[in-house]
C-alpha positions, 0 to 999 in steps of 0.5 A, spaced: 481 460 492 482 465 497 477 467 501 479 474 501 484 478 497 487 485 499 489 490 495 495 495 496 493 502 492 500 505 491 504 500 486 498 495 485 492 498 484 495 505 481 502 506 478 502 514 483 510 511 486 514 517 480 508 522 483 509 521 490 517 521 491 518 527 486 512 531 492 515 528 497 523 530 495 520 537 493 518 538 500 524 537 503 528 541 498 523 547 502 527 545 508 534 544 505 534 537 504 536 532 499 533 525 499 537 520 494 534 514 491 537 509 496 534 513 502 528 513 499 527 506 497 530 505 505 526 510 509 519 511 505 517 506 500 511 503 502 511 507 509 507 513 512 508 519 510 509 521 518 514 515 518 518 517 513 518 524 515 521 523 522 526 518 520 529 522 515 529 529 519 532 525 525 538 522 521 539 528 517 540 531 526 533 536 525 529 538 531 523 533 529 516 536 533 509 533 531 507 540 528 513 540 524 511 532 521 503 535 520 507 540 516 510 537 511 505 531 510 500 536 509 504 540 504 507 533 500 499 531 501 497 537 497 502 537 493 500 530 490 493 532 490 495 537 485 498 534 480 494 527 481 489 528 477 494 528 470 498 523 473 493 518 475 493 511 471 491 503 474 497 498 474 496 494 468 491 488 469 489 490 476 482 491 474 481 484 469 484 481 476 479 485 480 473 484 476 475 476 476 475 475 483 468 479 483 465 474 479 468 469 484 465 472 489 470 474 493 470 480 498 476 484 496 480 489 501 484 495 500 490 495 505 494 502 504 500 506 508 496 512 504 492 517 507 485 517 506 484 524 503 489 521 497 485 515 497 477 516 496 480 522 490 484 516 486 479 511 488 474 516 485 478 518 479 479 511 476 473 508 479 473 503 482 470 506 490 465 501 491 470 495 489 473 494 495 468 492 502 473 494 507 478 500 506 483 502 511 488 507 510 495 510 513 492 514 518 487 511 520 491 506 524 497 508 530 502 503 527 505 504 520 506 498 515 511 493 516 506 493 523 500 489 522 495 492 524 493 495 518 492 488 516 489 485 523 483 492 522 482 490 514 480 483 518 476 485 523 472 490 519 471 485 513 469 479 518 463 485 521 461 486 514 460 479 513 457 476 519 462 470 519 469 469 520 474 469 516 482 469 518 488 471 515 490 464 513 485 464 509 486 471 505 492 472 500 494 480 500 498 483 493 502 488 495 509 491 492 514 494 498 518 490 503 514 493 509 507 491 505 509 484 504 513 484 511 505 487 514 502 482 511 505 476 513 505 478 519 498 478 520 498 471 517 496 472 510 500 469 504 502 475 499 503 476 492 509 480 490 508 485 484 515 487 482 512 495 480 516 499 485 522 494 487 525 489 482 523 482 482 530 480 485 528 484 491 521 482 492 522 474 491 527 475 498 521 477 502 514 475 498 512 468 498 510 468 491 512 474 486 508 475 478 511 479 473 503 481 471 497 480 474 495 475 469 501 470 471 498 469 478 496 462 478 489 462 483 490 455 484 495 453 486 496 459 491 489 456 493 493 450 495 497 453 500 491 457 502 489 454 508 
């Protein structure tokens, strides 16, 4: 078994993808834009909200400034907010895989592109808070996902927690986008692609192993590769 396994929040812990991009698309309808499904999938899907932002108003030649980007974040992240609590539902089989790790005695993670204060509100709604030893969200780190840095912080808190050194070899991480999948193995760590977000094709280009279902991954056998 891993030593330690990291948890994306949007597409594997919550299925929030549909609510996120239709907030996301709203906001720029404000401003005059329209976003396609190609770009959404290109630009946003799985990135920050001020990466996104940027990169799309820079292609579509707007001035793009700092207040502008804090803005839209601020109103798409309302806007979600808003509409979460009736929208809110766990991935089919995370909390059974969760609760299994548990009972095994490995320290689980939640490694997210998603702000903290969009976080804790679904972590407390679907009540699973005080699973994750280390929590480290989108805007708590300069460099969004497929950086590692998100990846390399949940380590380092983690090791600090535990008083002992666990190393990315060692961790496996699930996630569901190209820039998560990209972000973790970039860190070093083995990933588990759930095709919630892309479909399986797309994510068994990138991932090193993809499951339909929580119930398929094969914890051995991964545990073999596992450093």
């Amino acid at each position: 078994m891993p030593k330690a396994v990291f948890f994306e929040l949007s597409g594997v812990v919550v299925e929030d993808q549909a609510l996120r991009r239709l907030s996301l698309e709203a906001v720029l309808r404000d401003i005059g834009l329209v976003l396609g499904p190609e770009a959404y999938r290109e630009v946003c899907l799985g990135r920050s909200d001020v990466v996104a932002l940027r990169t799309i108003l820079e292609m579509r030649g707007r001035t793009v400034t700092k207040t502008l980007v804090q803005e839209l974040v601020a109103k798409r992240s309302t806007l979600y907010l808003s509409r979460i609590e009736q929208q809110c539902a766990m991935v089919t089989g995370v909390q059974t895989c969760m609760d299994q790790l548990a009972q095994e005695g490995i320290p689980l993670g939640l490694v997210t592109y998603v702000p903290r204060r969009e976080v804790i509100p679904v972590l407390n709604k679907i009540g699973v808070k005080d699973t994750f030893a280390v929590v480290v969200c989108g805007d708590e780190v300069d460099q969004s996902k497929p950086h590692p840095e998100s990846y390399q912080t949940a380590l380092i808190q983690l090791n600090q927690l535990l008083g002992h050194a666990i190393e990315a070899p060692d961790c496996v991480a699930l996630e569901s986008t190209y820039p998560g999948v990209l972000s973790a193995q970039a860190c070093g760590m083995q990933v588990v692609g759930l095709p919630t977000v892309l479909p399986y094709q797309m994510l068994h280009r990138r991932a090193d192993w993809v499951v339909d279902h929580f119930d398929q991954i094969e914890w051995e056998r991964i545990a073999q590769v596992v450093r």
